[in-house]
C-alpha positions in Angstrom: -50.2 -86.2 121.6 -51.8 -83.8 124.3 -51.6 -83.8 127.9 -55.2 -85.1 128.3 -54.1 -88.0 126.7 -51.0 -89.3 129.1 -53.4 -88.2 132.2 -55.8 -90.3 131.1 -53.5 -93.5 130.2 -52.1 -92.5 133.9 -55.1 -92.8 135.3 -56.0 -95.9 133.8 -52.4 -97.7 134.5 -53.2 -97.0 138.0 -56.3 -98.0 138.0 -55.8 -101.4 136.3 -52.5 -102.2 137.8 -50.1 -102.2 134.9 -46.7 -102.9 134.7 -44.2 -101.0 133.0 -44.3 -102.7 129.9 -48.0 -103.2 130.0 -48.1 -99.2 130.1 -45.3 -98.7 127.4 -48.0 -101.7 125.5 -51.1 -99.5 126.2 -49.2 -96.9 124.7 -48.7 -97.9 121.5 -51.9 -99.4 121.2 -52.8 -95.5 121.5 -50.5 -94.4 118.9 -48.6 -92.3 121.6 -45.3 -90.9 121.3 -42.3 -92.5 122.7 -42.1 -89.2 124.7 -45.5 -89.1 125.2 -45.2 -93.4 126.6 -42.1 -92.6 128.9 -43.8 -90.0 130.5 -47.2 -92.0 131.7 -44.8 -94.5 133.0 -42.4 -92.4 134.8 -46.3 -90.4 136.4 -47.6 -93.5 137.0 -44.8 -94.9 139.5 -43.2 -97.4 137.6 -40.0 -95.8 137.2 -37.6 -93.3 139.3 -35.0 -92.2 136.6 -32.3 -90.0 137.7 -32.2 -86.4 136.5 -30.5 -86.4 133.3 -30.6 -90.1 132.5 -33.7 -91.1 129.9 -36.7 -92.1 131.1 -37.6 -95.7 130.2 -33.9 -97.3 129.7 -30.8 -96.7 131.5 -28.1 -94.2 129.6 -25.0 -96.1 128.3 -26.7 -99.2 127.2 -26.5 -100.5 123.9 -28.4 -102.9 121.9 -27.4 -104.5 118.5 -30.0 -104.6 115.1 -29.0 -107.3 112.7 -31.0 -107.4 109.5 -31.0 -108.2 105.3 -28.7 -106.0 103.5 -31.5 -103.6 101.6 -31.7 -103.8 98.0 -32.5 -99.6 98.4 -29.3 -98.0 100.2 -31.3 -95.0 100.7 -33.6 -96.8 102.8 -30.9 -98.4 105.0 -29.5 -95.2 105.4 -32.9 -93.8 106.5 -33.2 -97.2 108.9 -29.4 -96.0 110.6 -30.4 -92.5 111.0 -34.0 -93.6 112.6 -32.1 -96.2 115.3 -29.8 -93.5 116.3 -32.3 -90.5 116.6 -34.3 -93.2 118.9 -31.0 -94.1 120.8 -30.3 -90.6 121.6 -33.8 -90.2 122.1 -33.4 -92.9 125.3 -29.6 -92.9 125.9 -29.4 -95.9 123.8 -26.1 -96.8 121.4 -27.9 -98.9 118.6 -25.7 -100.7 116.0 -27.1 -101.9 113.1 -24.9 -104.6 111.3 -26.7 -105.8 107.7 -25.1 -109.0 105.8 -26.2 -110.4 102.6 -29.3 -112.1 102.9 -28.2 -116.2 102.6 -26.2 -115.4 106.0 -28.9 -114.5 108.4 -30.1 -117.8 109.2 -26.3 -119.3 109.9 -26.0 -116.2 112.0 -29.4 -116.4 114.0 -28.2 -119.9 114.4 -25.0 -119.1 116.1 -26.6 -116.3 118.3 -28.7 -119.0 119.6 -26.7 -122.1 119.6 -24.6 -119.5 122.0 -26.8 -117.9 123.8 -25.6 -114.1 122.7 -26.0 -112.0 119.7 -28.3 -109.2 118.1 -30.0 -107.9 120.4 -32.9 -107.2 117.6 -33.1 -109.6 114.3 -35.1 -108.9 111.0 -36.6 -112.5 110.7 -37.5 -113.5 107.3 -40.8 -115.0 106.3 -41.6 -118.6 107.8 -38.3 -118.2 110.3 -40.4 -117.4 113.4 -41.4 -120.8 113.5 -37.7 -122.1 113.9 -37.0 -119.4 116.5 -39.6 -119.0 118.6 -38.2 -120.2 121.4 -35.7 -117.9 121.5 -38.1 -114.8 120.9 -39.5 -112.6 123.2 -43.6 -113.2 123.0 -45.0 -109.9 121.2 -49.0 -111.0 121.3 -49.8 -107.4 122.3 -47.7 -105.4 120.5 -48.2 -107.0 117.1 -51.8 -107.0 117.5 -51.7 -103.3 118.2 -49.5 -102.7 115.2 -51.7 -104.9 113.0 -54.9 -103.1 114.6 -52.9 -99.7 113.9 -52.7 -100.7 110.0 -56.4 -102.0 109.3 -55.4 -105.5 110.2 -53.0 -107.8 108.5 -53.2 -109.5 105.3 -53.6 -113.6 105.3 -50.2 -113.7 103.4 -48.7 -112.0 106.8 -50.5 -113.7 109.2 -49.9 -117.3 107.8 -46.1 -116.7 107.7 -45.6 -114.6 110.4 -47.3 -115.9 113.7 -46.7 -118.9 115.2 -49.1 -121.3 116.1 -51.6 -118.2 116.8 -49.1 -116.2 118.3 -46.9 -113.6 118.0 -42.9 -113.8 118.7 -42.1 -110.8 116.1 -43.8 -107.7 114.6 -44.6 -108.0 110.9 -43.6 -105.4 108.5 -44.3 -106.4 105.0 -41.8 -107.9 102.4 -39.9 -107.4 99.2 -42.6 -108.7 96.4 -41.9 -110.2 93.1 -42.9 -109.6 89.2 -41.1 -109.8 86.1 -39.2 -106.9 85.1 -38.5 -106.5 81.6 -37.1 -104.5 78.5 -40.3 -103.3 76.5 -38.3 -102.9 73.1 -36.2 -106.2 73.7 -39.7 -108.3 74.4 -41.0 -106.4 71.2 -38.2 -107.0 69.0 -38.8 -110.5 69.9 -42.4 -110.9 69.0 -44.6 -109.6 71.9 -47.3 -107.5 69.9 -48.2 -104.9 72.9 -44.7 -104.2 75.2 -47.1 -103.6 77.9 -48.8 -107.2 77.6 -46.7 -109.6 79.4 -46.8 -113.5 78.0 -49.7 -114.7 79.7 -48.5 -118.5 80.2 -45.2 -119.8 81.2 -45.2 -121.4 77.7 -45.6 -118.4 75.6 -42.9 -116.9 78.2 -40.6 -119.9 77.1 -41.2 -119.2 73.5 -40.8 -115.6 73.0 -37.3 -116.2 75.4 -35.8 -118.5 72.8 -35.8 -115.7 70.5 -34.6 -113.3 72.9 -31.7 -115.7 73.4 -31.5 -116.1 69.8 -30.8 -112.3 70.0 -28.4 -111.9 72.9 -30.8 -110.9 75.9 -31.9 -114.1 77.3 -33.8 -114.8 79.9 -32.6 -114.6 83.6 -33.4 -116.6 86.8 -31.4 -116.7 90.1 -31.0 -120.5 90.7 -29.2 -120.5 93.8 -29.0 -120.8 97.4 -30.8 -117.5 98.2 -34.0 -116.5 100.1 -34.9 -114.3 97.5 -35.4 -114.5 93.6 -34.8 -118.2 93.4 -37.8 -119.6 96.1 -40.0 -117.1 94.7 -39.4 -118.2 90.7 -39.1 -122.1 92.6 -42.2 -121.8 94.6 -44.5 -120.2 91.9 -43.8 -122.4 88.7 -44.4 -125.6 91.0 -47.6 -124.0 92.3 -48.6 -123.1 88.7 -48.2 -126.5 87.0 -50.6 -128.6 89.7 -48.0 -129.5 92.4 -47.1 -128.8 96.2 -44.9 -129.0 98.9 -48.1 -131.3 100.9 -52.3 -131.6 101.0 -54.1 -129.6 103.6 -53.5 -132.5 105.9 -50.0 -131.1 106.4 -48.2 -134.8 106.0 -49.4 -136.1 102.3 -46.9 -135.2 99.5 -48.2 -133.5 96.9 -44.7 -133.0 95.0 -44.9 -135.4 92.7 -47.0 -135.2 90.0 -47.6 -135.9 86.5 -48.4 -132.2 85.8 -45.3 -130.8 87.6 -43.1 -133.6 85.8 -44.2 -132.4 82.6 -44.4 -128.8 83.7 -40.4 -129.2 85.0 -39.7 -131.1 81.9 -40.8 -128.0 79.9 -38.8 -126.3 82.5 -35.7 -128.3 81.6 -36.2 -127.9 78.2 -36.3 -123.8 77.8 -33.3 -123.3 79.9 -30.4 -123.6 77.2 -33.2 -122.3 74.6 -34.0 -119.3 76.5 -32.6 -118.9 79.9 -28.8 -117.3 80.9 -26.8 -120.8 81.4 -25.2 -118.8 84.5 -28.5 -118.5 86.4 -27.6 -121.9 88.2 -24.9 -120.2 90.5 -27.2 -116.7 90.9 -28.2 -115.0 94.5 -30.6 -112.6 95.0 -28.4 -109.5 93.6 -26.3 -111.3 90.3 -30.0 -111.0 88.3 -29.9 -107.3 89.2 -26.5 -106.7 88.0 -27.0 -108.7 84.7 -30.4 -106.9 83.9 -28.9 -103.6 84.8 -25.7 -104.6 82.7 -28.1 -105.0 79.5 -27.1 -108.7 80.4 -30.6 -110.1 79.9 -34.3 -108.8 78.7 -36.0 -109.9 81.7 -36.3 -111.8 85.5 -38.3 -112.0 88.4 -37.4 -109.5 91.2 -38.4 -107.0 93.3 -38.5 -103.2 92.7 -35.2 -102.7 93.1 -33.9 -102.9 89.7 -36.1 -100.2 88.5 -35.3 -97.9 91.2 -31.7 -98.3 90.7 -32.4 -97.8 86.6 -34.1 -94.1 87.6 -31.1 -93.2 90.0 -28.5 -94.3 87.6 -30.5 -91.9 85.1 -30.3 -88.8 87.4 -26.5 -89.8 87.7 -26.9 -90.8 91.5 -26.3 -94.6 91.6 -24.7 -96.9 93.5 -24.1 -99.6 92.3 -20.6 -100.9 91.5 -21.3 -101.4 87.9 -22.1 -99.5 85.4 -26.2 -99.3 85.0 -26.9 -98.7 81.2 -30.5 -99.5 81.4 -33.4 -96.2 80.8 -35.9 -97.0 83.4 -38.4 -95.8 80.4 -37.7 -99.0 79.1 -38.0 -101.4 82.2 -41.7 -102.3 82.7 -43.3 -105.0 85.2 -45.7 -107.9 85.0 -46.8 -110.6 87.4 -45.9 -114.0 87.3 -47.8 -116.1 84.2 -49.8 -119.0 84.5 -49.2 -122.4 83.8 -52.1 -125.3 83.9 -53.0 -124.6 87.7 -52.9 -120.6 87.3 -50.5 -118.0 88.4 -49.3 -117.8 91.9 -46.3 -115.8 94.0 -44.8 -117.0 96.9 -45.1 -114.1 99.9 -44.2 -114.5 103.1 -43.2 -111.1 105.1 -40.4 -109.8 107.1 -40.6 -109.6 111.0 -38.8 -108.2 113.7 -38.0 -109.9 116.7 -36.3 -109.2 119.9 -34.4 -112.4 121.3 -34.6 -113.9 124.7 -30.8 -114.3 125.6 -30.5 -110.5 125.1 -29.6 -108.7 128.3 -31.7 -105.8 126.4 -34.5 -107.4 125.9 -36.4 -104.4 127.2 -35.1 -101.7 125.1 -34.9 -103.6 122.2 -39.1 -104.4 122.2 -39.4 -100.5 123.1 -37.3 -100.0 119.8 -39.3 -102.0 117.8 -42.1 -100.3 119.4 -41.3 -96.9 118.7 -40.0 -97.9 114.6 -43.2 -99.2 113.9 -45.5 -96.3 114.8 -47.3 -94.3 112.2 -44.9 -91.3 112.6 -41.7 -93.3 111.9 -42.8 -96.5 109.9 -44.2 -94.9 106.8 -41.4 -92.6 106.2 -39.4 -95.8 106.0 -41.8 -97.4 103.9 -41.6 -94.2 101.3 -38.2 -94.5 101.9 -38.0 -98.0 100.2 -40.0 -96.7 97.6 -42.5 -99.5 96.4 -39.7 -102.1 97.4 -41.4 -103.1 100.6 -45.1 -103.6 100.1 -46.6 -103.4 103.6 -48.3 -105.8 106.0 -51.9 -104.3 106.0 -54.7 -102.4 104.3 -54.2 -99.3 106.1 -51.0 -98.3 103.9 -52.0 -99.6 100.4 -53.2 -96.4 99.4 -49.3 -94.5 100.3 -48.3 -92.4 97.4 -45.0 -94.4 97.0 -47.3 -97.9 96.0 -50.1 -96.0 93.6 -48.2 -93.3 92.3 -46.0 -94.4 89.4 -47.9 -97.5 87.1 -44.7 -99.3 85.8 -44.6 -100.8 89.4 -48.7 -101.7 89.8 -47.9 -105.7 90.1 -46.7 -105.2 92.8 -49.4 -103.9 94.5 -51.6 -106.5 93.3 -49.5 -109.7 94.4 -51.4 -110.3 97.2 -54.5 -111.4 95.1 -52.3 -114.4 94.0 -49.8 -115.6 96.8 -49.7 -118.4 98.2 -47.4 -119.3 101.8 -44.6 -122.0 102.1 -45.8 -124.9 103.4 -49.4 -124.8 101.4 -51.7 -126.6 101.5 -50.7 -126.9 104.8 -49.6 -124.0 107.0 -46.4 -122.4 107.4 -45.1 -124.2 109.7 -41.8 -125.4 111.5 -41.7 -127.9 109.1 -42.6 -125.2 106.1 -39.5 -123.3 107.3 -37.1 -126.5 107.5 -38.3 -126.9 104.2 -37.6 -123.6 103.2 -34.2 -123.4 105.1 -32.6 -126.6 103.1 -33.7 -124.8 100.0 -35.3 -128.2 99.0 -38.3 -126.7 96.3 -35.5 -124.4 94.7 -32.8 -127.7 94.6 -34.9 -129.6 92.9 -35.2 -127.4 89.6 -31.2 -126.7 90.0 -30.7 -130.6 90.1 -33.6 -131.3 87.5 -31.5 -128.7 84.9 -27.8 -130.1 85.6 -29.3 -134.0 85.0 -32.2 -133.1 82.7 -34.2 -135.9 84.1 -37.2 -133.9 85.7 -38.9 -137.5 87.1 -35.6 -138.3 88.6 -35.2 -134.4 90.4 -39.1 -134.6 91.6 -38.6 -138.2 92.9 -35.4 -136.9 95.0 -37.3 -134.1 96.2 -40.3 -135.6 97.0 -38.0 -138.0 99.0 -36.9 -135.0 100.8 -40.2 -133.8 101.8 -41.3 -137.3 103.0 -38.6 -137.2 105.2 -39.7 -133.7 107.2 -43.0 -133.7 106.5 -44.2 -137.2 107.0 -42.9 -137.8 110.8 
């Protein structure tokens, strides 16, 4: 950025009376520099740093960056090699610390029940709204980043802010679409490999005889945030049922078409499904499609990015990938009576009120999600992460290669937790018990769908209807 540019945000901090922060906010709104941000504030009298120290946050400070472990190593690699160019950048020590993702909440839950932890937290869909209190209000800053990216989609909006605010930055989420084995489908029936069954039903039928075969289908039934909500979440919305009506308190769980729908469910698994799916996280689908385990299931990109790394003899994983990518193609979700739907909710990042470091850890976040550094990332994920607004759509790493286009397209079909009603507190409670994704588990070990739909609805009463 030029010179011109920090005299004139100078000028206009001492004009209007900023504060530090409000200049460092005005900054980014401006798509300045860190540099370039430090500067106007240390010109415009709001800080008196000692020669040699960094400008904006005292040397020898450290703050701490918990997050998701990422299904793309590369791009957590990228993601430790960004935090400590900014650290040394600002005499900052970051450490990043990634777990798997079914941890995060229990460990947001300990940082706040104690008043300490991670200085920074990648917050996961509808978890603002259990956390806010303990999040440092972002209003400005997100709004500049969202202004900075053409806006943000509804999908990121609805899951992201908080009763019309902002306690966390969005940045876009790990999507989902069937990946599958062209010549397994074909072998099994499916007339074009690129044509993906249309309806959960044909889906169902064309399994059985993939089972028949050996490669059955596979779906992550446990207690994740990941594959298992967004299989849970969809095939409910798809056969006429949800979580409540618009009025956020009437159950809308149990219904005839869902009970059938569940029943059909219930029915495929030992015809066409992997029997092990029940105890399955968010990486034991990976490692079973990658192991030529199965012919398809729902996941992110990250199975077909490992597939092209394991071809160039680069992966690493800690199995053995015998998959060609040339073989692994993607589809979005199929239909059922109501239509097809995906669950999408994105990723935030929040810094947290008990941190001594609150400061630097919102001038992090801050710097990470300018143009400069926040699309590298993005390209590092390579089509994992779609992103939260228009403005990046158009990125290379989501148009260029057309075995991953559902992805792209997700957002013409998603739906939030919660709907009809918002995502909400009560959304994310919701979410957090792993209700919606119990209900199928329960509904396959009993094989009474009524009975699992009663229970659940039960459930949902119980958080939704006080």
């Amino acid at each position: 950025m030029t010179d011109q540019r920090v005299d004139d945000l100078v000028r206009e901090a001492t004009r209007m009376r900023y504060s530090r922060r409000g200049i460092m906010k005005r900054a980014s709104a401006l798509g300045l520099s860190a540099a370039a941000a430090n500067a106007a504030v240390i010109q415009s009298g709001k800080a008196a740093p000692k020669r040699g120290q960094a400008p904006s946050v005292r040397q020898n400070r450290t703050i701490s960056i918990l997050a998701g472990t990422y299904f793309v190593p590369e791009a957590q690699e990228f993601f430790d090699q960004q935090a400590t160019e900014w650290g040394t950048q600002l005499g900052v020590t970051v450490q990043t610390d990634y777990i798997n993702w079914p941890d995060i909440q229990a460990r947001i839950a300990a940082a706040v029940e104690g008043g300490s932890g991670p200085d920074v937290i990648e917050m996961r869909d509808v978890w603002p709204n259990l956390y806010f209190e303990n999040m440092v209000p972002v209003d400005d800053l997100a709004n500049a980043v969202g202004e900075s990216y053409g806006g943000y989609f509804d999908w990121v909006t609805s899951s992201v802010a908080v009763d019309g605010k902002w306690f966390s930055v969005p940045v876009g989420a790990s999507s989902a679409a069937f990946a599958y084995r062209m010549s397994y489908f074909q072998e099994a029936g499916l007339a074009d490999p690129k044509v993906f069954p249309a309806t959960w039903d044909e889906l169902f039928a064309i399994g059985a005889n993939l089972k028949e075969m050996g490669k059955p289908l596979g779906q992550a039934l446990g207690q994740s945030t990941g594959d298992p909500p967004g299989f849970a979440y969809a095939y409910m919305w798809a056969n006429g049922a949800m979580e409540r009506e618009e009025d956020g308190k009437t159950i809308a769980f149990n219904t005839p078409e869902f009970v059938e729908g569940m029943q059909k469910f219930v029915d495929a698994w030992p015809l066409a499904f992997d029997d092990t799916g029940l105890a399955w996280d968010d990486s034991a689908n990976n490692r079973a499609f990658l192991s030529d385990q199965i012919a398809a299931t729902i996941n992110g990109s990250s199975i077909y990015i490992e597939a092209q790394k394991a071809k160039r003899g680069a992966s690493t994983a800690d199995y053995e990938v015998v998959v060609d990518p040339a073989d692994i193609w993607h589809a979005t979700l199929p239909a059922g009576p109501s239509g097809p739907f995906v669950q999408l909710g994105s990723w935030s990042y929040a810094a947290m009120t008990y941190s001594p470091e609150q400061e630097a850890a919102l001038e992090f976040i801050t710097w990470w999600t300018e143009r400069d550094h926040f699309v590298p990332w993005l390209e590092a994920q390579q089509g994992y992460i779609i992103p939260m607004g228009p403005g990046l759509t158009d990125l290379e790493v989501f148009t260029g290669d057309p075995a991953l286009a559902p992805y792209a397209t997700v957002a013409e079909i998603a739906r939030n937790k919660g709907y009809a009603g918002p995502a909400d507190q009560k959304a994310a409670q919701v979410s957090s018990l792993y209700i919606i994704t119990n209900t199928f588990a329960e509904a396959i070990q009993s094989g009474d769908a009524q009975a699992a739909i009663e229970n659940g609805a039960a459930q949902l009463q119980r958080i939704y209807g006080r």
